[in-house]
C-alpha positions, 0 to 999 in steps of 0.5 A: 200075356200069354198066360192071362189069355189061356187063364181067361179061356180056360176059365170061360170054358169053366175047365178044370186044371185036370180036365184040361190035361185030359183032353190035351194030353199036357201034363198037369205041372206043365199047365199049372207053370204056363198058367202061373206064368213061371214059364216065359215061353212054352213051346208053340206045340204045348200051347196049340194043344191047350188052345186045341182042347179048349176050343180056341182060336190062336189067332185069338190068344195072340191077339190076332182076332180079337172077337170072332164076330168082327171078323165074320163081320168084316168077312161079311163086308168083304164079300159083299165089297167084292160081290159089288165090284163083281157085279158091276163088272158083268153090267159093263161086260153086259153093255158092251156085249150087247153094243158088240151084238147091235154093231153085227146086226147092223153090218149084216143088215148092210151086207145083205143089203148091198148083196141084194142091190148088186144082184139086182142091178146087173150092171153094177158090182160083183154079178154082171149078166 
């Protein structure tokens, strides 16, 4: 398995053996076992290497994320999933602001109101002459 998905992405990046040495600094012998398949479990560093100088993904050759392009779709779709909720979250925070805003104007009004009527009738309320 592991084997056949380094073997593929070794051959879509069109790497030879030796080139892929190069740039990962593992020894020809030890790719030519993994890629062979002679080798049951290569070390997890010997592999990160290969996939690293092939520009890969590991999520990729375990079978993680199997094409790139789903999972920026899903992230897309994720996102905009979240940017709902988000927005619909400050609409109804934006409602009850605005209710909060209204129920203060309207309590002032009636305070000034009452202040008003008991500063004019003198006989009533909190200021007497």
């Amino acid at each position: 398995m592991l084997s056949t998905q380094l073997k593929l992405l070794k051959e879509k990046r069109k790497l030879t053996t030796q080139q892929l040495s190069d740039l990962s600094g593992v020894p020809v012998g030890t790719i030519n076992r993994i890629l062979s398949g002679q080798t049951d479990n290569p070390s997890f560093q010997t592999v990160c290497d290969l996939v690293l100088a092939m520009d890969g993904s590991l999520d990729e050759i375990v079978g993680i994320k199997d094409l790139p392009e789903e999972g920026a779709e899903k992230k897309a779709r994720a996102s905009e999933e979240i940017l709902a909720i988000y927005e619909s979250m400050i609409a109804s925070k934006n409602q009850w602001i605005h209710r909060f805003f209204v129920c203060c104007c309207v309590l002032t009004l009636v305070l000034i109101f009452l202040v008003c009527f008991d500063l004019l009738n003198p006989t009533v309320g909190f200021f007497r002459g």
